[in-house]
SETINU-703439 format. One line per field, with one value per residue (C-alpha): residue number from 0; residue in one letter; x, y, z. Coordinates in steps of 0.001 Angstrom, whole numbers, always signed. Layout:
<pts>
k <- (NUM,...)
r <- (A,...)
c1 <- (X,...)
c2 <- (Y,...)
c3 <- (Z,...)
</pts>
This chain:
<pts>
k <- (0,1,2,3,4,5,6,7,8,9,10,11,12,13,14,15,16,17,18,19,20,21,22,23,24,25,26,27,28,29,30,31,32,33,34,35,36,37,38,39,40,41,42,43,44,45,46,47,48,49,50,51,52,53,54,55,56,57,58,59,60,61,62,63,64,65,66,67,68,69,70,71,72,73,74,75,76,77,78,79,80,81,82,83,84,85,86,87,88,89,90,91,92,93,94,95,96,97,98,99,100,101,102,103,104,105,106,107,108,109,110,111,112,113,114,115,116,117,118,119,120,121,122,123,124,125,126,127,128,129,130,131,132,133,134,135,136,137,138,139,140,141,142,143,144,145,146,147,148,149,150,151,152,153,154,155,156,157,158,159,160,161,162,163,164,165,166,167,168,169,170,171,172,173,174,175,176,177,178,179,180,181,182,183,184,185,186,187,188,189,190,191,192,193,194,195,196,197,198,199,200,201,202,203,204,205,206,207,208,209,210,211,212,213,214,215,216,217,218,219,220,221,222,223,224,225,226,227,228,229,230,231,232,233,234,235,236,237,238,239,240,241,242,243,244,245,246,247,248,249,250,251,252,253,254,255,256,257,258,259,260,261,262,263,264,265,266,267,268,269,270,271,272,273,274,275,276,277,278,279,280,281,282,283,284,285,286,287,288,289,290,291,292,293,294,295,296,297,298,299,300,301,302,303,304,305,306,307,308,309,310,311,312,313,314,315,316,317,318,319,320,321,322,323,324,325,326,327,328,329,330,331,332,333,334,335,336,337,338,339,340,341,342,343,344,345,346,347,348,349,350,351,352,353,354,355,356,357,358,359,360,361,362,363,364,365,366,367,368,369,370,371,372,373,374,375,376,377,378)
r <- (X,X,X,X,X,X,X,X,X,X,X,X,X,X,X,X,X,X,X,X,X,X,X,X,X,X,X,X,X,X,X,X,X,X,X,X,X,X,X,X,X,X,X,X,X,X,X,X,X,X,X,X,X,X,X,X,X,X,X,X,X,X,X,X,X,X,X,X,X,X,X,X,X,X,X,X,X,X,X,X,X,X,X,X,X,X,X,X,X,X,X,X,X,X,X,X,X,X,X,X,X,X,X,X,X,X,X,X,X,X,X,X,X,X,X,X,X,X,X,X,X,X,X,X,X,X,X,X,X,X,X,X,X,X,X,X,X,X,X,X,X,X,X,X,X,X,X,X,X,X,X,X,X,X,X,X,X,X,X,X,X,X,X,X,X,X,X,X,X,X,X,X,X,X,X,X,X,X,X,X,X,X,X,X,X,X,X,X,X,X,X,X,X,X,X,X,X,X,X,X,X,X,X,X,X,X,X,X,X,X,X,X,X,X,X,X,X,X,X,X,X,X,X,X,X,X,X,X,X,X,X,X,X,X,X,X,X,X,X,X,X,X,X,X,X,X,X,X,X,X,X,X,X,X,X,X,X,X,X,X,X,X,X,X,X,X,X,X,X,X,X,X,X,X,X,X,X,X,X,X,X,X,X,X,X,X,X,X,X,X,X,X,X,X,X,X,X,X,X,X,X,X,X,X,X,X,X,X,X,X,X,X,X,X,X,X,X,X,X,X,X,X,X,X,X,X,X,X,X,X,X,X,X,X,X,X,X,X,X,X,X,X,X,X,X,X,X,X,X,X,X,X,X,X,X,X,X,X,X,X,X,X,X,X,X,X,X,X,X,X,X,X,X,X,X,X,X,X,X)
c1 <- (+0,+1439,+806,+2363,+418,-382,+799,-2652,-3418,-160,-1142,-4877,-3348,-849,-3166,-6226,-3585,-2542,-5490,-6904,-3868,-4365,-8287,-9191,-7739,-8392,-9614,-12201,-13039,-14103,-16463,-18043,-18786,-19901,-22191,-24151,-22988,-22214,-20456,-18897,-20770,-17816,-15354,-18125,-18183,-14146,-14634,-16755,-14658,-11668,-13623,-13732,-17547,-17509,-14166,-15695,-18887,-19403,-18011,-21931,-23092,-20384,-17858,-14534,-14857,-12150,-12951,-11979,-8492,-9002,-11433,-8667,-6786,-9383,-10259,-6639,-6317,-9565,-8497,-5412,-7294,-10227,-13021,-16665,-18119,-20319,-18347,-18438,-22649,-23197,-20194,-19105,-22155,-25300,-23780,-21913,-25514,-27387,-24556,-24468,-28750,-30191,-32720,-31839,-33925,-32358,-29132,-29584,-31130,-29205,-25571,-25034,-25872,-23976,-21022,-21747,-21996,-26282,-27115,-27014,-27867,-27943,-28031,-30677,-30536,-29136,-32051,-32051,-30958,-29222,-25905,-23446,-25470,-26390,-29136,-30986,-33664,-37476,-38709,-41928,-43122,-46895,-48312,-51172,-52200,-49516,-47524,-45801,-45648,-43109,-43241,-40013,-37499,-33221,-30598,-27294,-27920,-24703,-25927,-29925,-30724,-28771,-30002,-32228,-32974,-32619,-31981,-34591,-34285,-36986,-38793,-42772,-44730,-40981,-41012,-37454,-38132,-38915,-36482,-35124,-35916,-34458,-36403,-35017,-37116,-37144,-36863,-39153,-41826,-44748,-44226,-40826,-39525,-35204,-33956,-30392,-27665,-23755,-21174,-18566,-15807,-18100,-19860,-23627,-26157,-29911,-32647,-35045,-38763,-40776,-44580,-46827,-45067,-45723,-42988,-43835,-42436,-40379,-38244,-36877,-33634,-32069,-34817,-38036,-36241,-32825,-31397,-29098,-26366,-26571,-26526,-23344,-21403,-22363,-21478,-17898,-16962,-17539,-15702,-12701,-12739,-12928,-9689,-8018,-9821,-8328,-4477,-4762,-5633,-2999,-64,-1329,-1552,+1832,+3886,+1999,+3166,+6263,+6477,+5194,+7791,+10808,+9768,+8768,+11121,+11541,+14770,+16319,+16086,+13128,+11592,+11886,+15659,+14424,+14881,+11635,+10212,+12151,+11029,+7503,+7091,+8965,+6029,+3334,+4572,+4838,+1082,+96,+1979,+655,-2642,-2062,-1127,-4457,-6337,-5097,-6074,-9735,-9742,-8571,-11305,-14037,-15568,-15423,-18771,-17151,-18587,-16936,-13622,-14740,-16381,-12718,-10904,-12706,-13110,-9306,-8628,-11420,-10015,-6208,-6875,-9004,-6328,-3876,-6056,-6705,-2992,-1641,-4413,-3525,+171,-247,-2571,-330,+2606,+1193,+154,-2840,-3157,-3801,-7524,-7903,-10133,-7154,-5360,-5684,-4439,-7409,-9904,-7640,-7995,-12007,-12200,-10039,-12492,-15089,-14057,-13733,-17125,-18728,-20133,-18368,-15799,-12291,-13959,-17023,-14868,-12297,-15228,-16604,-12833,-12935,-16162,-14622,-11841,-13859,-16237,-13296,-12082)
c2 <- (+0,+3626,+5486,+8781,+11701,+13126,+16506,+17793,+15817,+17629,+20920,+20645,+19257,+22289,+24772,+23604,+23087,+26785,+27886,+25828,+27345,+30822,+31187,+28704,+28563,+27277,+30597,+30455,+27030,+27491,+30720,+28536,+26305,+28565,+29912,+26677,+26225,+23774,+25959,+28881,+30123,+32178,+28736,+26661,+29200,+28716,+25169,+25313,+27870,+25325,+22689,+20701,+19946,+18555,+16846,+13359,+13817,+13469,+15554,+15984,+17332,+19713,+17774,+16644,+13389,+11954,+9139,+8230,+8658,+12300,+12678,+10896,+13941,+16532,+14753,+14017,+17997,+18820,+16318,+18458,+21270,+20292,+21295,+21205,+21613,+19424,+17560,+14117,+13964,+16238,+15210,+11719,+10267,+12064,+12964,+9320,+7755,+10211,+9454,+5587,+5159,+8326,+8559,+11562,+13860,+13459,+13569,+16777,+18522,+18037,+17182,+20524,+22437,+20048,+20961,+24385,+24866,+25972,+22714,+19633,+16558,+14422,+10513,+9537,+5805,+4969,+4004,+4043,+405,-493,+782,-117,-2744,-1171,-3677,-2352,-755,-492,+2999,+2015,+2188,+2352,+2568,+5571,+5052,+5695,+7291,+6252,+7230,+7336,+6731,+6242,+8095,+8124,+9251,+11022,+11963,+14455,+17725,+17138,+20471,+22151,+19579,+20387,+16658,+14032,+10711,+8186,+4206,+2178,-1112,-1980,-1886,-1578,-5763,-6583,-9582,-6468,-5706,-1993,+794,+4337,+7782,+11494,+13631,+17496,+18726,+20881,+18495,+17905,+15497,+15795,+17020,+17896,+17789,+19273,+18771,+19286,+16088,+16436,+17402,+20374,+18990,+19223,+15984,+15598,+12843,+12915,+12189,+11051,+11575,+10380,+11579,+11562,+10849,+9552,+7087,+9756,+10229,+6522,+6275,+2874,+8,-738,-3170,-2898,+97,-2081,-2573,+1130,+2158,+109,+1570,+4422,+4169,+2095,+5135,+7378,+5331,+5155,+9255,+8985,+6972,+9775,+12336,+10486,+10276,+13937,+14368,+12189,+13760,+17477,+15626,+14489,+18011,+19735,+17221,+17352,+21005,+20955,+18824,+20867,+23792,+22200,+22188,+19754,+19678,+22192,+20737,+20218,+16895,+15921,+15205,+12744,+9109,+7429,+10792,+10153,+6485,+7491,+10157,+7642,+5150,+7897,+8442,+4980,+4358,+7403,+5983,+2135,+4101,+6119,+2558,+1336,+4423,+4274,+619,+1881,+4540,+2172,-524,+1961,+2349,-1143,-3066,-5960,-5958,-8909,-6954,-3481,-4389,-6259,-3752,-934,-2574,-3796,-275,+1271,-1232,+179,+3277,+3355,+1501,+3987,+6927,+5682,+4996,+8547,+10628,+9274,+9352,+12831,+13627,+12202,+14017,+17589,+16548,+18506,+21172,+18202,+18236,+22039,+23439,+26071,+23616,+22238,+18497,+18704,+19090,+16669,+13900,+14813,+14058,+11000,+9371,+10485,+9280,+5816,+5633,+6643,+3780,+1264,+1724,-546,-3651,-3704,-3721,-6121,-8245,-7949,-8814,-12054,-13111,-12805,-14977,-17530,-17909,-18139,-20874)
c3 <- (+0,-970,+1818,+164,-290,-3687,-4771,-4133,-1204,+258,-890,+398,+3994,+3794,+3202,+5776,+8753,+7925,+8302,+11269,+12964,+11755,+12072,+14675,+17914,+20730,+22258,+19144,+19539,+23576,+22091,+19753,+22491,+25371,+22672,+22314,+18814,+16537,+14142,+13002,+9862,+8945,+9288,+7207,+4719,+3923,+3961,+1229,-316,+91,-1462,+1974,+2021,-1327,-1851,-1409,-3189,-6889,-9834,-11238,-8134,-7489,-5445,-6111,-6411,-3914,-1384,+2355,+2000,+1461,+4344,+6158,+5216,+6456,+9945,+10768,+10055,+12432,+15204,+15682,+16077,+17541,+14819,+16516,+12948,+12194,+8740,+10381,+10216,+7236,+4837,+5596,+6952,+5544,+2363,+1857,+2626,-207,-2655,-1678,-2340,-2763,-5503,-8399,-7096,-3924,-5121,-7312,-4763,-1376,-2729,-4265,-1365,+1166,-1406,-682,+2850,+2861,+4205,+7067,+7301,+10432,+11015,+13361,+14062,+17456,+20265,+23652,+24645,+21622,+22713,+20207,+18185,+14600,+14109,+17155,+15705,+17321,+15543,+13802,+10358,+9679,+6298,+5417,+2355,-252,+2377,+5894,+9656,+11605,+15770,+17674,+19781,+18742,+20691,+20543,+17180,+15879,+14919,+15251,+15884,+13223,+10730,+7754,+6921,+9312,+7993,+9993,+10165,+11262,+10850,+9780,+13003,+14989,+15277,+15038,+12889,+9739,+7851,+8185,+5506,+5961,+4576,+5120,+6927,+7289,+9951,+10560,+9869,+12191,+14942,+14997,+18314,+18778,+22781,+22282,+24501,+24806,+24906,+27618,+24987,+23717,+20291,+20006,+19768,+20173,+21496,+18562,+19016,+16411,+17131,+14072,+11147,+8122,+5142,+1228,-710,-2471,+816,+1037,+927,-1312,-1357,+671,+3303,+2544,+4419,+6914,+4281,+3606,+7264,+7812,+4867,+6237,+10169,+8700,+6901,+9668,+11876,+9576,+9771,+13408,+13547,+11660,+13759,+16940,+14848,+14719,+18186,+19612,+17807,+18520,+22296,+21883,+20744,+23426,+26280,+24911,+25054,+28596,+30137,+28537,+30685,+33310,+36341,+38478,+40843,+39373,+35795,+33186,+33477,+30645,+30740,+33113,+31370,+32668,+31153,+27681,+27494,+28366,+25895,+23124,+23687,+23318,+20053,+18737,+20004,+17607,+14799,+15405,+15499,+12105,+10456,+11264,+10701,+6987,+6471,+7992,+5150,+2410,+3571,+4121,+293,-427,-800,+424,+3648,+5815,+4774,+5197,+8502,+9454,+8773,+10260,+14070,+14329,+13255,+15793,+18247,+17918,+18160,+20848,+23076,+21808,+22546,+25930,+26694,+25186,+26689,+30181,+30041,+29013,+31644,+34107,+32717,+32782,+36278,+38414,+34961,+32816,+33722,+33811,+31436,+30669,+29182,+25529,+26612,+28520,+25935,+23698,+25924,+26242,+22557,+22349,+25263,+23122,+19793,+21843,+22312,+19025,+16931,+19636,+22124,+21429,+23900,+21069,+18521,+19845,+20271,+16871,+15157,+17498,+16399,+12995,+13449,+15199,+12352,+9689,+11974)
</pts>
């Protein structure tokens, strides 16, 4: 596997770290925050002028037709910085899921304007008591003639509230013997009800509750019935930007611990001429870079439709990285002592993230789990 960048993979990485450095700090970052937000219009606005937004998404529809190796690029790039944007539910997952088995008309008329910053999309398919199982599904479908309502509560959904469509799984009558059909729903649609809340590491989610309503054929997504294989795809790419997300936060974690202890004094010295300092900080690093291996395999895995593969690939990846975030998020902790928990600090908020990022779409015990199962079954 090359894992060299291309010219204008270098450039693009070049020019967005420049600019996450230049334009958003972390001063910036804790205002967007405090303000209840889940974006920065200004930000959004030049990454759409950068071409972020649409770089994965078709030529046609005004994208640039790349794939998850590039949006391994761009989350690597936010995870260093800390981005609270909301690119993980509108780009990778919403817009991957309209481009995977949207219909034309759906394609024409929300991929453009995804592309160009005017509009979100949110996945809502986690339930309460499903935890990390993506087959847990109990929203119900009831048909109304030639149309369909919807009754059924999700949770945690990323960026709910600043959603124009949310994308909606559920099954006929919410038996889980039926198979599981998504449709996109607008938001402001009746019956549809948005409790917003803040994650501990600052990024905005939402219960949704869906109270009788009412969606047409024309907003299915992919096949009556046949929405799991899409949701998957889906979730597997997002974890695979995740993993780069995390890569970026561990190596920003990294340099700043590293700065800390060379001006930290400690007996008259910095600690970090200490050895059992040096040999701590040494296996930091090689945790991030075992963690970067994996996080490329996730990305070249995650647009296959090969799904035993993809599905491999992306929870030994999820799995590594999560042990890696845990381990370099505590040793850094532990090194910046008492401040490393301080709300002053950026570590802080780094290693708020990582734990986060270990417990989206299955923390590394799920996914440990899930690549046994594997290799018991090929057995």
């Amino acid at each position: 596997m090359n894992f060299n960048l291309t010219e204008e993979q270098q450039m693009l990485q070049d020019s967005l770290r420049r600019f996450l450095a230049n334009e958003y700090g972390f001063e910036k970052r804790k205002e967007i925050i405090a303000a209840g937000q889940s974006l920065d219009k200004p930000t959004w606005n030049a990454f759409a002028e950068m071409g972020l937004l649409g770089y994965t998404l078709p030529e046609e529809y005004g994208g640039l037709g790349g794939n998850a190796m590039d949006t391994l690029l761009v989350m690597e790039s936010f995870g260093r910085a800390l981005v609270v944007e909301p690119y993980l539910s509108t780009v990778v997952l919403g817009g991957g899921i309209i481009q995977d088995a949207g219909s034309d008309e759906q394609k024409e008329r929300i991929l453009p304007k995804i592309a160009t910053g005017e509009e979100f999309l949110a996945l809502a398919h986690q339930e309460p008591g499903g935890r990390h199982n993506l087959d847990y599904v109990r929203t119900e479908i009831q048909k109304h003639g030639d149309d369909y309502i919807l009754n059924g509560r999700k949770t945690a959904v990323l960026n709910a509230a600043g959603a124009h469509y949310l994308i909606v799984s559920g099954r006929r009558g919410g038996r889980p013997t039926e198979p599981v059909s998504l449709f996109l729903v607008n938001h402001d649609t009746s019956g549809v009800e948005i409790e917003e809340y803040t994650t501990h590491d600052g990024h905005r989610v939402a219960d949704v509750i869906l109270d009788s309503v009412m969606v047409s054929d024309d907003d299915r997504i992919g096949a009556r019935g046949q929405a799991m294989p899409i949701i998957e795809k889906g979730v597997d790419r997002a974890i695979a930007a995740l993993c780069a997300e995390a890569v970026g936060a561990m190596e920003a974690l990294n340099e700043t611990t590293m700065e800390y202890v060379k001006t930290r004094q400690q007996f008259g010295m910095p600690i970090g001429k200490f050895q059992v300092i040096q040999h701590r900080l040494a296996d930091m690093f090689i945790a991030a870079e075992q963690a970067k291996s994996m996080a490329i395999l996730a990305a070249s895995m995650a647009d296959s439709d090969d799904r035993k593969q993809r599905r491999e690939a992306v929870s030994m990846a999820k799995t590594l990285v999560g042990q890696s975030a845990r381990y370099v998020g505590q040793q850094a902790v532990q090194l910046h002592g008492g401040m490393g928990v301080t709300d002053e600090m950026f570590a802080a908020h780094l290693f708020k993230r990582l734990t986060l990022i270990n417990l989206q779409f299955g923390d590394a015990d799920y996914h440990l789990g899930q690549v046994s199962d594997g290799l018991l079954k090929s057995a």
